[in-house]
BAVEX-772133 format. One record per residue (C-alpha): residue number from 1; z, y, x; residue in one letter. Coordinates in steps of 0.02 Angstrom, whole numbers, padded with zeros to 5 digits. Layout:
BEGIN
- seq, pz, py, px, type
- NUM, Z, Y, X, A
...
//
This chain:
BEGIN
- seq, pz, py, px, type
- 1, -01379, -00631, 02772, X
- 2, -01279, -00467, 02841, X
- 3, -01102, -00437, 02779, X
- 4, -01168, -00262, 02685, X
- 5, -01292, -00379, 02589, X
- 6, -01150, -00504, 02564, X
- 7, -01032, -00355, 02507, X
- 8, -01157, -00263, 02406, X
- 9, -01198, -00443, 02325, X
- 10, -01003, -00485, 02297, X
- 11, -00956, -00291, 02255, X
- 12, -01125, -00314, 02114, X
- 13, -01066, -00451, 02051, X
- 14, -00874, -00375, 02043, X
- 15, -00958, -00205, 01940, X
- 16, -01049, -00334, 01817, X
- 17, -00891, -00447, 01766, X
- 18, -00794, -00307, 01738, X
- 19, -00917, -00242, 01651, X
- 20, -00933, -00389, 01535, X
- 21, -00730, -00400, 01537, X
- 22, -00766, -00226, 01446, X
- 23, -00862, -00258, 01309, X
- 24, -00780, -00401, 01270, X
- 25, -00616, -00286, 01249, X
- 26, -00740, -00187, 01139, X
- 27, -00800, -00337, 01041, X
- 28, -00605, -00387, 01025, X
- 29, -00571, -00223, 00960, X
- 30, -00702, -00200, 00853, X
- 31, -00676, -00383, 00770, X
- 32, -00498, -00333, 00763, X
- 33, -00546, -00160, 00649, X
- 34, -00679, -00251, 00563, X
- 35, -00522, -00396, 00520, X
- 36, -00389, -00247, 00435, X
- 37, -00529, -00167, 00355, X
- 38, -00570, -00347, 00270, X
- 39, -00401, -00364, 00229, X
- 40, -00361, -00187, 00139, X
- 41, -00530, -00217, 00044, X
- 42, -00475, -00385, -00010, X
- 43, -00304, -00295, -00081, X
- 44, -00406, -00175, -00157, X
- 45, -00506, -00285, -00236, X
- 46, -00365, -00393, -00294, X
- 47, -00256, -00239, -00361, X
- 48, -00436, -00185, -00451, X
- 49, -00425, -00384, -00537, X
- 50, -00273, -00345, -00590, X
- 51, -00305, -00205, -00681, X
- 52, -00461, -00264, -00729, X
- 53, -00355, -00419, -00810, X
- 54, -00224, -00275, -00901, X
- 55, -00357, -00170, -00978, X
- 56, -00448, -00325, -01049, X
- 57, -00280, -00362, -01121, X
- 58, -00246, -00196, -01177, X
- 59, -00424, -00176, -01261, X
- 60, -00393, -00348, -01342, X
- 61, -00219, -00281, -01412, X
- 62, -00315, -00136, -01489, X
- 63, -00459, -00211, -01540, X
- 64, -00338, -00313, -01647, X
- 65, -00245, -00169, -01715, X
- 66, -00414, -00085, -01761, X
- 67, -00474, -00240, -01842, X
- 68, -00291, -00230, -01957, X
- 69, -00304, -00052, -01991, X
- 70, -00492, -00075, -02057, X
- 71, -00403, -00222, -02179, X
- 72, -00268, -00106, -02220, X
- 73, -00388, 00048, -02260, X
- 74, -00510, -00089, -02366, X
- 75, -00369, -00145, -02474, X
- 76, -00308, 00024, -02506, X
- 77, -00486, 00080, -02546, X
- 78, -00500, -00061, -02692, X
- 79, -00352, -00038, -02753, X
- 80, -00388, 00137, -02768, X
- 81, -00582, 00091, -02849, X
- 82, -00457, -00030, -02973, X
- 83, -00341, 00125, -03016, X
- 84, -00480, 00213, -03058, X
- 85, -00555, 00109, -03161, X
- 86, -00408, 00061, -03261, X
- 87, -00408, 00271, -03275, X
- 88, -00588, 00277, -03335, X
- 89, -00557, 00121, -03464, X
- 90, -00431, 00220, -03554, X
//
């Protein structure tokens, strides 16, 4: 074999690893971007839990304040029928 063919051959094989050396810098990067981006959705997701967690709370706080002021409004209403009646009676 000539020493071009051997050079071409050896300067071929130089181009292709650093070629490959490359894209795995690429791939490194890209897993790297792909990493942060997993990790700011999983805060997001967590800070969305959260809140998620609060407005259940919140909604069960005023579901239990509705639920009093309907009993408040009901007693008030028959005690206002009872007046009434006690008016009519006499």
């Amino acid at each position: 074999m000539s020493r071009l063919c051997r050079f071409l051959l050896c300067f071929h094989s130089t181009l292709r690893f650093l070629q490959l050396k490359k894209d795995l810098e690429d791939a490194n990067t890209y897993k790297n971007k792909i990493k942060e981006t997993n990790k700011k959705l999983e805060e997001k997701v967590k800070e969305l839990e959260e809140q998620l967690t609060k407005n259940k709370s919140k909604m069960k706080s005023q579901k239990v304040q509705l639920e009093q002021l309907r009993k408040t409004q009901k007693a008030k209403e028959v005690e206002e029928e009872g007046a009434k009646g006690k008016t009519e009676v006499t």
